[in-house]
C-alpha positions as CSV (number, residue, x, y, z in Angstrom):
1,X,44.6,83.3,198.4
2,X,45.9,80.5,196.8
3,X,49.6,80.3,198.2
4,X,52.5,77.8,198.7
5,X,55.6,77.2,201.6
6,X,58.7,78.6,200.8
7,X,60.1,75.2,200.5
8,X,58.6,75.0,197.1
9,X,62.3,76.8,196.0
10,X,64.2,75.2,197.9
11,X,67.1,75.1,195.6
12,X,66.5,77.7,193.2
13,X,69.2,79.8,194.0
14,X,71.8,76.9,193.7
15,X,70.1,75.7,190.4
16,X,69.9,79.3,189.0
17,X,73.4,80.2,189.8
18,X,75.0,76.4,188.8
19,X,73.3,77.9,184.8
20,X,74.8,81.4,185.1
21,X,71.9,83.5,186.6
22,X,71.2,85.6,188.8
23,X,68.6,84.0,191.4
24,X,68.1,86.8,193.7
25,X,67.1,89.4,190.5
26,X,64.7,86.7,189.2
27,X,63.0,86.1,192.5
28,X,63.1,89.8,193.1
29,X,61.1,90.0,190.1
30,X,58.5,87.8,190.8
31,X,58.3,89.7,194.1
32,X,59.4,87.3,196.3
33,X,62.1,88.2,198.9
34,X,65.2,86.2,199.0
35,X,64.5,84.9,202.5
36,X,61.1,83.3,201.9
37,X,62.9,80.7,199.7
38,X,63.5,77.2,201.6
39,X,61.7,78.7,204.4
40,X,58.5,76.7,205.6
41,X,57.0,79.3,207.8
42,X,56.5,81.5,204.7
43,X,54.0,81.4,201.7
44,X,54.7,83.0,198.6
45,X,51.9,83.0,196.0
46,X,51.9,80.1,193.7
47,X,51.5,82.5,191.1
48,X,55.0,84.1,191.8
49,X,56.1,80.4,192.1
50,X,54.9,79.8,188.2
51,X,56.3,83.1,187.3
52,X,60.0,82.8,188.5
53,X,60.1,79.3,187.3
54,X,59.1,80.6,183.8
55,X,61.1,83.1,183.8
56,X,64.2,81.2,185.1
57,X,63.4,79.0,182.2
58,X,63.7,81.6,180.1
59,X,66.7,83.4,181.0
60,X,69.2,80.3,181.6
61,X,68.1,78.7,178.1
62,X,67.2,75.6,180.3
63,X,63.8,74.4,179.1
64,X,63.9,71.7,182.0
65,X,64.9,74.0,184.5
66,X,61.8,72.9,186.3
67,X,62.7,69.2,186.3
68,X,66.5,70.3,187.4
69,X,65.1,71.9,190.4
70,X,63.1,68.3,191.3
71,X,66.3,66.7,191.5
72,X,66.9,69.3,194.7
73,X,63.7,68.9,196.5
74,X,62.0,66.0,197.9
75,X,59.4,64.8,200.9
76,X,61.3,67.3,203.4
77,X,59.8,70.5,201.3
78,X,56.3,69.3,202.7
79,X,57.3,69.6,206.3
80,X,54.7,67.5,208.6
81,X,52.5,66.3,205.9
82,X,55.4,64.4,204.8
83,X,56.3,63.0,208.8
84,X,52.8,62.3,208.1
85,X,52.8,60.0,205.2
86,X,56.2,58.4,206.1
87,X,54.9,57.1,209.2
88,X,52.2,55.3,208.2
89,X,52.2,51.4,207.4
90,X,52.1,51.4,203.9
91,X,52.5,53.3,201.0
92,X,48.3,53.5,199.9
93,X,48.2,55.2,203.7
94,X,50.9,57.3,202.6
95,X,49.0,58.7,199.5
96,X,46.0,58.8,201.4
97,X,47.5,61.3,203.2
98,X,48.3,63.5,200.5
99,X,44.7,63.1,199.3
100,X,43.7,64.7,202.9
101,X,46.4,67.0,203.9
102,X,48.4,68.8,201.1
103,X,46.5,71.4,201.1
104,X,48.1,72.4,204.5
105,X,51.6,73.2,201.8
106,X,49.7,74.2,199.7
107,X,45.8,75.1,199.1
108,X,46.3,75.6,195.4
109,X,47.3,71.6,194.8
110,X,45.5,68.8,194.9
111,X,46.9,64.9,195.0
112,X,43.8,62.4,194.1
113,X,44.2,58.7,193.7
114,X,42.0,56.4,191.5
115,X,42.2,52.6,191.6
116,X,41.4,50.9,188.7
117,X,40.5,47.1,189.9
118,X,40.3,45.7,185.8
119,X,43.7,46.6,184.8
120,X,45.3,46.1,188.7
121,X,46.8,50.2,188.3
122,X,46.2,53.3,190.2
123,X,46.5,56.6,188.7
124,X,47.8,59.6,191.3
125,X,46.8,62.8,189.6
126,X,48.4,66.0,190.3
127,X,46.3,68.9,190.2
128,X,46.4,72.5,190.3
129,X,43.1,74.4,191.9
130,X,43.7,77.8,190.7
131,X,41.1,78.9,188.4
132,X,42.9,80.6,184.9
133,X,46.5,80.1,186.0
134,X,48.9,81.2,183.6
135,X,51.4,79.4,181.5
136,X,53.0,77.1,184.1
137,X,54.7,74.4,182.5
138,X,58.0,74.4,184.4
139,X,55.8,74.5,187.7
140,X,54.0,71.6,186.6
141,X,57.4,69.2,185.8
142,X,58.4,70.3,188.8
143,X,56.0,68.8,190.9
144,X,56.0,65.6,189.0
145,X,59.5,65.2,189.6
146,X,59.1,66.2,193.2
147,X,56.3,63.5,193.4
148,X,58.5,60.8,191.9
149,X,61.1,61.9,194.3
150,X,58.3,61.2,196.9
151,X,57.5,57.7,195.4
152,X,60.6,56.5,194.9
153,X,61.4,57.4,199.2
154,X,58.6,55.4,199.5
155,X,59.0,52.5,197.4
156,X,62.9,52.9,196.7
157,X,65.6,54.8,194.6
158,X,64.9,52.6,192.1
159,X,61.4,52.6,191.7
160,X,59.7,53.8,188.2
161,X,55.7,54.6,187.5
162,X,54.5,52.6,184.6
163,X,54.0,56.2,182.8
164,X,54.1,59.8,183.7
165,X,51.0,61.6,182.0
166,X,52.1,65.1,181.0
167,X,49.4,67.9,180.3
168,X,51.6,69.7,177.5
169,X,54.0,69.0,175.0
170,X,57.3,67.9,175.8
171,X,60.1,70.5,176.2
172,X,62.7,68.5,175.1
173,X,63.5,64.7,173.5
174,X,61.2,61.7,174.5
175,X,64.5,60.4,175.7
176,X,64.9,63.1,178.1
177,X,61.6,62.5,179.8
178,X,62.1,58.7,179.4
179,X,65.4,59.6,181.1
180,X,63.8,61.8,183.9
181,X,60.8,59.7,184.9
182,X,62.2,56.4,184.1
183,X,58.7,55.5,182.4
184,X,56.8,56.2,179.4
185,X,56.0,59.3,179.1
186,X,52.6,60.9,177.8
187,X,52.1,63.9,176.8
188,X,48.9,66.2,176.0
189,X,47.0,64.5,178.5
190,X,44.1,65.4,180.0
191,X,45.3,64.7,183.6
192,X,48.8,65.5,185.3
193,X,50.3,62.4,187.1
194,X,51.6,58.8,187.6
195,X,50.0,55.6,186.5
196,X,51.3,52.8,188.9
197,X,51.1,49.1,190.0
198,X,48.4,48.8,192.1
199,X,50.5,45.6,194.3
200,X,53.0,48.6,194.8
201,X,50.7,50.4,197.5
202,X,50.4,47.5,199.4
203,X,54.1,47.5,200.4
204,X,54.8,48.0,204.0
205,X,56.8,51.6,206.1
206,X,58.6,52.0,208.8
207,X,55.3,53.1,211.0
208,X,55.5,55.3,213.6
209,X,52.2,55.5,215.5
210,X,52.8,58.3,217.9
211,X,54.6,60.8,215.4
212,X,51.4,59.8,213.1
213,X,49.2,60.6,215.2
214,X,50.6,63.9,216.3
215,X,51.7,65.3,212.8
216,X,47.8,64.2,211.6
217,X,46.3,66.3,215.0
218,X,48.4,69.6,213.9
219,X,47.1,69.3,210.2
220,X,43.6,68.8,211.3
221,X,44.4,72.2,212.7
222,X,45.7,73.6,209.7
223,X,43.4,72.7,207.5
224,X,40.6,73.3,209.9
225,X,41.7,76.9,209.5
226,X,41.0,77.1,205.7
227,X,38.0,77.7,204.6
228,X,37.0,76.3,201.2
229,X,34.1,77.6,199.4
230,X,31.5,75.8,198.0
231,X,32.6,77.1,194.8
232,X,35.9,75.8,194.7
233,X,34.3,72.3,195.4
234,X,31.9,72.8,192.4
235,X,34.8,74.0,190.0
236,X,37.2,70.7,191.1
237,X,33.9,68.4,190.1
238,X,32.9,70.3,187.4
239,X,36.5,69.7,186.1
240,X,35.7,65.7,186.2
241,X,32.4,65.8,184.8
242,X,32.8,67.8,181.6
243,X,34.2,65.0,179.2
244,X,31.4,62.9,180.4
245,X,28.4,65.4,179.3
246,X,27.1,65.2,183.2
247,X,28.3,68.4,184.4
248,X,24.6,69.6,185.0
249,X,23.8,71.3,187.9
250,X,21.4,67.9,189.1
251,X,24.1,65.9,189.0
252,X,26.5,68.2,190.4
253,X,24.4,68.5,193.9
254,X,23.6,65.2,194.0
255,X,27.1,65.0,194.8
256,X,27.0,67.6,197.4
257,X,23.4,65.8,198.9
258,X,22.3,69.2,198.2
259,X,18.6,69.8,196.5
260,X,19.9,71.7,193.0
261,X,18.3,75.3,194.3
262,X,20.1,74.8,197.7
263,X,23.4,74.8,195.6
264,X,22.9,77.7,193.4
265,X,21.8,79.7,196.6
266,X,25.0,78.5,198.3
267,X,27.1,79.7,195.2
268,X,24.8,82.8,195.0
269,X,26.2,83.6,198.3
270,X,30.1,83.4,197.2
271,X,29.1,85.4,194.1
272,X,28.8,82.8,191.4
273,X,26.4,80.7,189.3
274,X,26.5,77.0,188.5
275,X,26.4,78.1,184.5
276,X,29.2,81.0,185.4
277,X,31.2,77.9,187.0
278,X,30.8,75.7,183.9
279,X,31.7,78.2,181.5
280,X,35.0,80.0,183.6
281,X,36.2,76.1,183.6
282,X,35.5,75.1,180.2
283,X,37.3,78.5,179.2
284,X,40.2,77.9,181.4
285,X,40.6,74.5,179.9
286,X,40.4,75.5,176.3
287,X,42.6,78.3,176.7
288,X,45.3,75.5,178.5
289,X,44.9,73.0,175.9
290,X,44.6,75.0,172.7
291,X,47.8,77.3,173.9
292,X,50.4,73.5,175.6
293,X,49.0,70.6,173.5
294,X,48.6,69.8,170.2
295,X,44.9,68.3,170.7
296,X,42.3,68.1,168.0
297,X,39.5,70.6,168.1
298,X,37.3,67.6,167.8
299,X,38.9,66.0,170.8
300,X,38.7,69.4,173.4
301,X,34.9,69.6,172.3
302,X,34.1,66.3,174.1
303,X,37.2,66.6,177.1
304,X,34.6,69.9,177.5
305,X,31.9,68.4,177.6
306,X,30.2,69.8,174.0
307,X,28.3,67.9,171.9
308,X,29.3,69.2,168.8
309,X,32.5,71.0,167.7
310,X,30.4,74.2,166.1
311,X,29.4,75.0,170.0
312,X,33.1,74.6,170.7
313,X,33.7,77.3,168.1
314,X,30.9,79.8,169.2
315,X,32.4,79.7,173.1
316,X,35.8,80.2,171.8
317,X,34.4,83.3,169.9
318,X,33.1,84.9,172.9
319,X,36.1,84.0,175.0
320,X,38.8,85.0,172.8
321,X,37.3,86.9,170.2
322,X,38.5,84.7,167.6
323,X,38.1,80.3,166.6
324,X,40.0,77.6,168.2
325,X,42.4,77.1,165.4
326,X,43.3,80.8,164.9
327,X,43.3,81.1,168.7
328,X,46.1,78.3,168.5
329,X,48.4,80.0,165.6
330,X,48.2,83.5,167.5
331,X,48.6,82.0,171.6
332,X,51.3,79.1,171.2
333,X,53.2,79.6,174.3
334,X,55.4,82.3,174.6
335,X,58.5,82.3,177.1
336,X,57.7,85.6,178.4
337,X,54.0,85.3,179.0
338,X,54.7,83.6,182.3
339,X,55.9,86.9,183.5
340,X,53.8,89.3,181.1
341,X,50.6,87.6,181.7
342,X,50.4,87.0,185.3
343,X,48.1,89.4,187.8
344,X,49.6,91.5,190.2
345,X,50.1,89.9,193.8
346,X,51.3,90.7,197.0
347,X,53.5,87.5,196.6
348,X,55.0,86.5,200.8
349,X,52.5,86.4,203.3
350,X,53.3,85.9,206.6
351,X,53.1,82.1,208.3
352,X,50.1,83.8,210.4
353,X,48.2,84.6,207.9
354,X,45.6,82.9,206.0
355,X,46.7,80.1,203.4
356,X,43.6,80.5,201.5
């Protein structure tokens, strides 16, 4: 089950009600009781998170409601994996914490960071594990101005990202973003984060050895608790190969140390197939960039991994029934396909039950 805290919204009533709405209806909605919001001990599916967001969107005319409700939110939503990160010595340990321990807010997000040595930057990508999510563009601004929010307790209140990288188009002026982020801002991207100064990681926190330590031994708990499939593993790498044309299943469990009939027999297990893998993730990214962005056919056929764009066509037939560019004109996002689109859920769990 890929779930959230209820700390994800804190806020939302406030930010609802401050644009004329009514915050309990919407959540109600969504199915997510009142209470949970703000709460850390509960978990409401991330799913009902995207939908109320979208809908709230919607309903107040406020196509940045989701960077609104950053501005109300910061490291407190995350609860210990943010004592965690604060109390280390410097801000890379900080991140490397994220890397390690998000996933005991929330199972369905990711933080990776990649250092790149030749131009002296690091890129922190954001990413969301859910396999076929819908439309969740308001979800995703809100985590990147919740992770600026993060950076900027790190580094200071002044701090700005040498560009924000966007994976749809924008929902308002350049300037607002510019405005927002206090960067350039990219949008369309393949990859959802922040490119940063590399020298900025190095600077030095207020470390607190004993609350590190003791926040880090209850996540190792936490997380010890969630049991990730070997599928889920595949899909995240399988995501990072495609543009490079390695996503083969040799490659794939050389990652894993695995021999390639190992991992098949592995994902046999959990009910899938390498090829099944490929193609749900290749179809979950066309369907995400030919519905938020404006990139060129040519361009998805080698982000998934094709060699020509004909073969691009052909999979989009027997996804959708229809081509890429008529799949375009007839999907653009709608405002109510948030809400009309998403499964049905059983949206608050209880804090005993499993996060995964």
């Amino acid at each position: 089950m890929f779930v959230i805290r209820g700390t994800c919204l804190t806020g939302f009533l406030e930010e609802a009600t401050a644009l004329g709405a009514d915050g309990q209806t919407l959540l109600r909605s969504a199915g997510i009781p009142p209470g949970a919001v703000g709460d850390f001990d509960s978990f409401i599916t991330y799913v009902a998170m995207i939908q109320v967001l979208e809908a709230a969107a919607q309903t107040t005319g406020a196509a940045d409601f989701g960077r609104r409700m950053a501005h109300r939110q910061g490291i407190e939503i995350l609860g210990p994996v943010g004592v965690a990160a604060r109390t280390t010595r410097t801000v890379a340990e900080a991140l490397h914490v994220f890397e390690n321990y998000l996933a005991a807010y929330s199972p369905a997000i990711t933080i990776e960071v990649t250092a790149h040595p030749s131009t002296e930057t690091t890129f922190m990508e954001f990413r969301l594990l859910i396999p076929d999510p819908p439309p969740h563009r308001q979800a995703m601004e809100m985590s990147l101005g919740v992770a600026l929010r993060v950076l900027r307790f790190l580094l200071g209140s002044t701090y700005s990202p040498l560009s924000v990288h966007i994976p749809h188009e924008p929902l308002g002026s350049r300037s607002d973003y510019l405005r927002e982020f206090g960067c350039t801002p990219r949008f369309s991207e393949t990859k959802a984060g922040f490119t940063l100064q590399s020298a900025d990681l190095a600077r030095p926190l207020v470390a607190d050895e004993t609350a590190h330590l003791a926040m880090l031994g209850y996540l190792t708990t936490v997380i010890g608790r969630q049991d990730r499939h070997v599928s889920s593993a595949v899909r995240d790498l399988v995501r990072q190969l495609l543009p490079t044309g390695a996503a083969t299943l040799e490659v794939t469990a050389r990652q894993f140390h695995l021999h390639p009939k190992t991992l098949q027999r592995r994902l046999a297990t959990e009910g899938h197939t390498f090829a099944g893998i490929v193609d749900g993730v290749r179809r979950e990214l066309a369907e995400r960039w030919l519905r938020d962005t404006d990139m060129t056919v040519t361009h998805l056929a080698h982000e998934l991994g094709y060699s020509e764009q004909s073969v691009l066509s052909r999979s989009c037939r027997r996804w959708f029934g229809m081509g890429p560019a008529e799949f375009r004109a007839g999907h653009r996002l709608d405002p109510k396909s948030a809400m009309n689109r998403a499964p049905g859920h059983k949206p608050v769990l209880s804090g005993q039950e499993s996060v995964v």
